[in-house]
C-alpha positions in Angstrom: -17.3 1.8 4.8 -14.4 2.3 2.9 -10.9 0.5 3.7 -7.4 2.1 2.7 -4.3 -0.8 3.2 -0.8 0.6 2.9 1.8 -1.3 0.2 5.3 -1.2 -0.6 6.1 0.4 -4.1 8.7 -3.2 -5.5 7.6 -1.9 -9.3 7.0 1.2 -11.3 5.6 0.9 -15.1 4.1 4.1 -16.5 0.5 4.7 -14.9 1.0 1.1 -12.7 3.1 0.0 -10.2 3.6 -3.8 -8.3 2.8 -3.4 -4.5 3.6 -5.4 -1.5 0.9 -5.4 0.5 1.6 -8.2 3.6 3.8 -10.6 1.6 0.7 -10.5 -1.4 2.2 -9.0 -4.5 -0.5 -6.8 -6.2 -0.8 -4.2 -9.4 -2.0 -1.0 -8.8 -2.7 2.9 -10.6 -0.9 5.3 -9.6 -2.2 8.3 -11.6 -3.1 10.0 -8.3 0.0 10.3 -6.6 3.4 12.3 -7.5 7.1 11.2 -8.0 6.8 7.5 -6.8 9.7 6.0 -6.2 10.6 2.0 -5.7 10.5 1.4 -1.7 8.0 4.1 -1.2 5.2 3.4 0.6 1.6 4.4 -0.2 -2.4 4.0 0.8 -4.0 1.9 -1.4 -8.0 1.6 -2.2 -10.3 -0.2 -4.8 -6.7 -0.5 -6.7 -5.3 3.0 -6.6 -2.7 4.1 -4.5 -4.4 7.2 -3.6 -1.1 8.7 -0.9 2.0 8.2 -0.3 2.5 7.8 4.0 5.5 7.9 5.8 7.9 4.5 7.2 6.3 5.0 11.0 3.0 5.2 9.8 2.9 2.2 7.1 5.2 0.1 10.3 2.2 1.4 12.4 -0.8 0.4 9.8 0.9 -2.8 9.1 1.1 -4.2 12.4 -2.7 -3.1 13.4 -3.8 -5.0 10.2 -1.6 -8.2 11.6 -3.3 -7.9 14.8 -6.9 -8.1 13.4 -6.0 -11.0 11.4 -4.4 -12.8 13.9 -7.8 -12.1 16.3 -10.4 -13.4 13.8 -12.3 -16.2 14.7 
């Protein structure tokens, strides 16, 4: 099974860009997704962003991922 997280663009550098991804800051490709801009948010796997998703849905994504951490044993 694969496993997409979504990350705040804080960085752009050519072909990389630094992400937020819950408070952990993290560098990542960004060949395969257009126009990225700082504060966008994006889908990112196995170090790629791979799609850019919009405010609701990285809010939404970000809080489900909280909730699963927080009810691990």
């Amino acid at each position: 099974m694969c496993l997409a997280i979504p990350a705040k663009v804080i960085k752009l550098n050519d072909v990389h860009a630094e992400v937020d991804v819950m408070g952990i800051r993290k560098k990542v490709n960004i060949l395969l997704v257009d126009d990225l801009k700082i504060g966008d948010k994006v889908m990112v796997h196995a170090g790629f962003a791979i799609s850019k998703i919009d405010d609701e849905y990285y809010d939404f994504l970000k809080e489900t991922l909280k909730e699963m951490l927080d009810d691990s044993p």
